[in-house]
N, C-alpha and C positions, 0 to 999 in steps of 0.2 A: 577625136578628142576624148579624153580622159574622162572631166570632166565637165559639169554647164559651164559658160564664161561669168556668168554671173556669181561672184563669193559671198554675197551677203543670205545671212541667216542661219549657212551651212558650212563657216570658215573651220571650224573644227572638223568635220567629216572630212574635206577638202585635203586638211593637211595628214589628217591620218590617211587619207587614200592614196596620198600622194608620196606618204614616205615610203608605203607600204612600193607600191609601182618603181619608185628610183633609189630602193633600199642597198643598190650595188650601184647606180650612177654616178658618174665622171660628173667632176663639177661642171664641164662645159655642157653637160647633157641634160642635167637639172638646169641651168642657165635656157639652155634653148627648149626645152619644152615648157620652161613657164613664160618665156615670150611667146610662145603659141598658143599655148593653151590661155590667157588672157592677154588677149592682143587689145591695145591702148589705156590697161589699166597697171600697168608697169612702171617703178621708176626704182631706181637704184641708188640709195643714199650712201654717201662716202664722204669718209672726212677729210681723205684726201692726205691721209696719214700715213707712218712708216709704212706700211703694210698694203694698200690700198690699190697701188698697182696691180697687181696681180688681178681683182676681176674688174678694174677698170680694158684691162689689158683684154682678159675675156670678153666682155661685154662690147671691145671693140669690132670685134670679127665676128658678130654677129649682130650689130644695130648703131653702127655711132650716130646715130639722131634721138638714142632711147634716153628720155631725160635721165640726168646725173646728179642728184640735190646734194649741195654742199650746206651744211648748216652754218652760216656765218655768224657766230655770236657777238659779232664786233670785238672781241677778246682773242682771238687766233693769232700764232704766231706771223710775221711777216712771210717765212718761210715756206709755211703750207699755203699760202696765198699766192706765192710764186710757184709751187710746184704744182700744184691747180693750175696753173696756166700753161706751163712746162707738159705737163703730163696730158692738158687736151689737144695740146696743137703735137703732142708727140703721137698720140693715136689717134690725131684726127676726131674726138669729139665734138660735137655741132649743137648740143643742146647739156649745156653743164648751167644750172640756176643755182645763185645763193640767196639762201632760205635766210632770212633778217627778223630779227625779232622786232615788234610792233613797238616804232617809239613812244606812244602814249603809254605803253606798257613798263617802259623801261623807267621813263616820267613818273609815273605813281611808284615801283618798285626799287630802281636801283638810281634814283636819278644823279648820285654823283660816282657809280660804277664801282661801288666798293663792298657788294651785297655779297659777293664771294668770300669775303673775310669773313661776316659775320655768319653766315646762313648760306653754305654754299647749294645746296637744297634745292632753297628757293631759287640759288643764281643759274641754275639749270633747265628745271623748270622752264622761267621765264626768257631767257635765252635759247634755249634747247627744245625741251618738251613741247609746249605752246605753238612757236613756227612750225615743227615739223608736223604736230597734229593739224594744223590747218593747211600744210600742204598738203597733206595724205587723203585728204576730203577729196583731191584728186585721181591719185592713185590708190586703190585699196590694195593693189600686191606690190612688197616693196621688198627690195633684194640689200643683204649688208652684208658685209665680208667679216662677219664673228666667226668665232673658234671656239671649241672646244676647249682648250690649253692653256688658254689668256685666261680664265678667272675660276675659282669653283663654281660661283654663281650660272657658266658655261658648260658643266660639264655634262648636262645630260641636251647639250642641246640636241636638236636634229633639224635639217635640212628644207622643213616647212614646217611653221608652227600658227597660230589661231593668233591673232590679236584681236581680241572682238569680234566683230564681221570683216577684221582683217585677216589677211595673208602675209606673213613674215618667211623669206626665202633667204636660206644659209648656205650656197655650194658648196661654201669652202668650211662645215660645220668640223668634217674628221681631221681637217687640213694639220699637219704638226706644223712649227717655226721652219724646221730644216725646207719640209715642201712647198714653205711660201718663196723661200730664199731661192732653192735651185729654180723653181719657176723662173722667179725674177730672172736670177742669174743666166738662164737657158733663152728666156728671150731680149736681154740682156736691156731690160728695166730700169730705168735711172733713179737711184736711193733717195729717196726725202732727205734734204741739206744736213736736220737735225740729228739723223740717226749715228754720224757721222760724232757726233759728241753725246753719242750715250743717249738719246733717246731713243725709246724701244715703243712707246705708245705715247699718242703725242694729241693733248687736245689744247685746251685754253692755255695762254703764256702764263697768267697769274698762280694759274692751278697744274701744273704742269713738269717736271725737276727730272733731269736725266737719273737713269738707273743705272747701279750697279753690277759686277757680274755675280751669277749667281740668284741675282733677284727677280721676283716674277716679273714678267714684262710688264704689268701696268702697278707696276710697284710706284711710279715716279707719278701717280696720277692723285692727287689731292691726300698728297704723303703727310703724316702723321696724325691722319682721322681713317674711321673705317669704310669710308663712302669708298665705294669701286665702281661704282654705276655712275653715268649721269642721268638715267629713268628716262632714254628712248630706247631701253630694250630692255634689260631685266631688274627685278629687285634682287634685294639678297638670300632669296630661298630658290630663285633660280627661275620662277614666273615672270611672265609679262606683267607688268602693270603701270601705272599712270601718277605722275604726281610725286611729291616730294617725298613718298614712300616709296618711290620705284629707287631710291637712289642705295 
């Protein structure tokens, strides 16, 4: 082993040691030694979006019982709901949980669902942020299929990163658009419904608008404000952080 199993205290050190060890590694090689290297503190969040196949598809040929958390904001397309279901029984996934925001939460916050409009922020947050910090109480090393190329916010990311006395794992950080596609294409992956009508990154329906060509791919995501983030992964300077600033 690398190194202790235990990441708390030392999440920083952790992820420098670690980028430093798999500074030339195959995503699938970073995949399998961080199931190794923290065995039963693993879970891999997906939104189960354009894109998401690919280390869904990884992560099948080496664990399909490794939890798989879908953030269920109760706002999702019907579509990613079906291919959530498509996509575990197509590689055989056995433990996929959707993460639900707390309905006394939603009661005090958003109670007639239209918090998005005003304060989309907050509507993340409480849908987003919240559920998946208290799922992560479980798992402290948690795997997502970010890139590099999706955002500037992204661009210096790398392949293991600190969230607190967390551990945040990126395989596919150097990945370009082209080497998600052949992937797909090479193990011949079935496309999210939506992508098929121009969506290129695909969260909540309300906040959500197919892109054009030529435009960043999460160009259609809470289109004509500067939010890019939902704040379960980075703010706008390109850090980790928490809360209606991380957005």
């Amino acid at each position: 082993m690398l190194l202790e199993h235990d990441i708390k205290g030392s999440a920083i050190d952790h992820a420098a040691a670690l980028n430093e060890a798999f500074a030339d590694a195959r995503a699938e090689e970073i995949l399998a030694a961080t199931l190794a290297e923290f065995p039963d503190q693993v879970a891999l969040v997906s939104s189960f979006g354009a894109d998401s196949a690919v280390l869904l598809h990884m992560i099948s040929q080496l664990d399909r019982n490794l939890p798989v958390l879908l953030i269920d904001t109760l706002m999702l397309f019907e579509e990613t709901l079906e291919y959530q279901r498509t996509l575990a029984d197509r590689l055989g996934l056995t433990n996929v949980r959707r993460i639900r925001p707390d309905p006394k939460d939603l009661m005090l916050t958003d109670p007639e669902g239209t918090l998005h409009r005003t304060d989309p922020d907050a509507c993340c947050v409480i849908r987003k942020v919240v559920p998946l910090d208290r799922a992560l109480v479980r798992w402290p090393v948690s795997i997502s299929g970010r890139r590099r190329h999706q955002t500037a916010a992204r661009a210096s990311l790398q392949p293991f990163e600190a969230d607190g006395d967390r551990l945040k794992v990126s395989p596919l950080a150097t990945w370009s658009r082209e080497a998600v596609r052949d992937y797909r294409e090479r193990h011949g992956l079935p496309p999210h419904p939506l992508t098929a009508k121009g969506f290129r990154s695909i969260g909540c329906h309300p906040c959500t608008t197919p892109v054009a060509e030529g435009e960043d791919d999460r160009a259609g995501r809470w289109r004509g404000t500067e939010k890019i983030e939902c704040g379960i992964h980075y703010g706008p300077d390109g850090r980790i952080q928490r809360g209606p600033a991380a957005a």
